[in-house]
C-alpha positions in Angstrom: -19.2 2.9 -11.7 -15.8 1.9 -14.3 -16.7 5.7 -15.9 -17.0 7.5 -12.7 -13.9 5.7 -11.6 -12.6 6.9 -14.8 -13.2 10.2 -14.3 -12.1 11.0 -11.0 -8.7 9.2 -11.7 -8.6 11.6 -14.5 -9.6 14.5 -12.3 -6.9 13.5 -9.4 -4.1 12.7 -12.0 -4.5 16.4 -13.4 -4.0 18.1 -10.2 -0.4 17.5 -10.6 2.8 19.2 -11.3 6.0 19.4 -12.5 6.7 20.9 -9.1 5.1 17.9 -6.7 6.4 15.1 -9.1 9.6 14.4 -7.3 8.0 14.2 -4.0 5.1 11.5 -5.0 7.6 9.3 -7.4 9.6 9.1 -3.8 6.3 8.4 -1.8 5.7 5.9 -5.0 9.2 3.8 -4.7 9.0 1.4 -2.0 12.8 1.1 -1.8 12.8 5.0 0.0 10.6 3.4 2.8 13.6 1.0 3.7 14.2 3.6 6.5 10.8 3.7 8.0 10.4 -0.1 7.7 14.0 -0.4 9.7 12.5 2.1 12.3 9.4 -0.2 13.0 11.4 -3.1 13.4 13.8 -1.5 15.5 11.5 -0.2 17.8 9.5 -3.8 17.7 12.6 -5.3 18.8 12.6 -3.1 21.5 9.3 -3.7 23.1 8.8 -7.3 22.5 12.4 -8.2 22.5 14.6 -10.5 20.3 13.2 -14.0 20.0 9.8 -13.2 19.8 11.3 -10.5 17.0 12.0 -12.7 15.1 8.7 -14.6 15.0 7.3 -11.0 14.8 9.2 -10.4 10.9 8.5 -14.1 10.3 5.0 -13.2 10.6 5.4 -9.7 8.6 7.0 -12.0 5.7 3.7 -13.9 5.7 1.9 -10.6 5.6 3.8 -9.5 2.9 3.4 -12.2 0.7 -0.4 -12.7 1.6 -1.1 -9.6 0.3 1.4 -10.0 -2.5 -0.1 -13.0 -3.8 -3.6 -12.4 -3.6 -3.0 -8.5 -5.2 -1.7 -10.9 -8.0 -4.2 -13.2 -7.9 -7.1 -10.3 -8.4 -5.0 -8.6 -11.6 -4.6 -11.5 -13.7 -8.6 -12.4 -12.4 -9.8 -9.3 -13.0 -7.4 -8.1 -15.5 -8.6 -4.1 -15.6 -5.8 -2.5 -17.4 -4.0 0.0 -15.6 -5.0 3.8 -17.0 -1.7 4.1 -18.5 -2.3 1.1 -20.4 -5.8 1.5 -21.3 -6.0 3.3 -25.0 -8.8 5.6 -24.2 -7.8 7.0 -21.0 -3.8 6.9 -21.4 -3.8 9.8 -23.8 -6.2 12.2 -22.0 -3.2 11.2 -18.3 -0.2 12.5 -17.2 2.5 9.4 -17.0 4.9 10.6 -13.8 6.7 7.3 -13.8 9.4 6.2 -16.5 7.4 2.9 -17.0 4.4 2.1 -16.8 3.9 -1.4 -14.6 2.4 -4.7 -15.4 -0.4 -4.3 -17.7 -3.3 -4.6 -15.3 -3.8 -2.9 -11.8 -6.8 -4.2 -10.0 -6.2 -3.7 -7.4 -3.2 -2.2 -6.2 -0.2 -3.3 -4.4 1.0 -0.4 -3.0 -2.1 0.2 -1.1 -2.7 -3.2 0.0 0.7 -3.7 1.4 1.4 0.1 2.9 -2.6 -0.6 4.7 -2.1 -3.9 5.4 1.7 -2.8 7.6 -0.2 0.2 8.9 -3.1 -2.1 10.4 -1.0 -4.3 11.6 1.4 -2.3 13.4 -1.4 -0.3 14.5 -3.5 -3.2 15.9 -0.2 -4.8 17.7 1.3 -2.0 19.3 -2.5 -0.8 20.2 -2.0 -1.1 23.9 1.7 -0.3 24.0 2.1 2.7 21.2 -1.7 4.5 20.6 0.6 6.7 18.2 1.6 4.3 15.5 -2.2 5.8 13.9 0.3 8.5 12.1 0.4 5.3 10.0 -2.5 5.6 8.6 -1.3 8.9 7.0 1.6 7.5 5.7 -0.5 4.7 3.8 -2.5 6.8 2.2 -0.4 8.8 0.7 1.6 6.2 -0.9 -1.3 4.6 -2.1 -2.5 8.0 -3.6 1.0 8.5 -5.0 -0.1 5.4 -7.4 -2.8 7.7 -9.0 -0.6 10.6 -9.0 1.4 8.8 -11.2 -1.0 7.5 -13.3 -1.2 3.9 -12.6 -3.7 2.6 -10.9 -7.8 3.8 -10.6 -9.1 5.5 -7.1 -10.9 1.9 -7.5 -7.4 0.3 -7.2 -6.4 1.9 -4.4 -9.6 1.8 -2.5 -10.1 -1.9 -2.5 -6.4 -2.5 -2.1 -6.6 -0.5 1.1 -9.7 -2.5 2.3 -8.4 -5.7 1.7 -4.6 -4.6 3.2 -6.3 -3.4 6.5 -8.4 -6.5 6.6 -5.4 -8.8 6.5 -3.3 -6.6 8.6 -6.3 -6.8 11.4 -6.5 -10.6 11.1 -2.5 -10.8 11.3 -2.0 -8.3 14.0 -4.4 -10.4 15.8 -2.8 -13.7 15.7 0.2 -12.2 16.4 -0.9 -10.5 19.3 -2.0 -13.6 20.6 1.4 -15.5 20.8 3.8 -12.5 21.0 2.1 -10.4 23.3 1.4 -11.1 26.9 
C-alpha cells in the first residue's frame, strides 16, 4: 500500500507546472484563508448572534486545537517522512514550497483542519444555510495543494480528511446542541 501511495503522489506531484504553482502555494498558505475564515464568522455572528458567537469560536478554538494536537500526535507516532524528506522519493518530486515542513507528514494538517471547519460549518448551519457544502470544495483543494507541493502522500491527505470530518461532525453536533434552538 506505502508503494502504491508512493506512486500516485509521484504521479499527482508531476502534473504540475510552473504556470499553476502560484495558485496552489496560495491554496497551500493558510494565512490567505484569513478572509474566508472572517466571512464565516461574520456570517455566524449573524445568524446565531453575539453571545452565543462567542461560545461558537470558543468551540472552533477547541476544534482547532483537537485536530492540531492529535495531527501531531499521529506524525511523531507514526513518524512516515514526508516525500520531500524521504531520500528515495525526494529526487524523483517536484519541491513547490521554499521549505520543506517538519520531517514527517502522517497525516496531514491541512486536510484535517480545512475538513474538520468544512464539516463543522456544514453540519451547524445544515438547517439554516444547505449551501455552506461549496465547503467541501474548498477543503479539498487545499488539502490537494499539500501534494501539489510535494509534502505530504494522497495517504496523508486522505486520512487527515477522515479524521477532520469526523471531529468536525462530533463538534458541530455538540454545538448544535447548546447554540442552536
Amino acid at each position: 500500500m506505502i508503494q502504491l501511495d508512493e506512486q500516485l503522489f509521484l504521479f499527482l506531484n508531476s502534473l504540475g507546472s510552473s504556470t499553476w504553482d502560484g495558485f496552489w502555494l496560495f491554496m497551500t498558505n493558510k494565512y490567505n484563508m484569513i478572509p474566508l475564515y472572517l466571512f464565516l464568522l461574520i456570517y455566524s455572528f449573524k445568524h446565531i448572534g453575539w453571545k452565543k458567537g462567542l461560545w461558537f469560536v470558543f468551540t472552533i478554538a477547541l476544534l482547532i486545537s483537537c485536530t492540531d494536537q492529535t495531527t501531531n500526535f499521529f506524525k511523531d507516532g507514526f513518524e512516515r517522512l514526508r516525500p520531500c524528506h524521504d531520500p528515495d522519493i525526494a529526487p524523483l518530486m517536484r519541491l513547490v514550497k521554499n521549505s520543506c515542513g517538519g520531517l514527517y507528514g502522517f497525516f496531514s494538517g491541512h486536510a484535517s483542519n480545512s475538513f474538520a471547519l468544512a464539516v463543522f460549518f456544514i453540519t451547524f448551519f445544515k438547517t439554516i444555510s444547505p449551501n455552506m457544502r461549496w465547503l467541501l470544495l474548498w477543503a479539498a483543494i487545499v488539502a490537494y495543494s499539500r501534494v501539489y507541493v510535494g509534502v505530504h502522500y494522497p495517504i496523508d491527505i486522505l486520512s487527515g480528511a477522515f479524521f477532520g470530518s469526523l471531529i468536525g461532525f462530533f463538534f458541530a453536533r455538540i454545538a448544535r446542541r447548546f447554540l442552536l434552538p
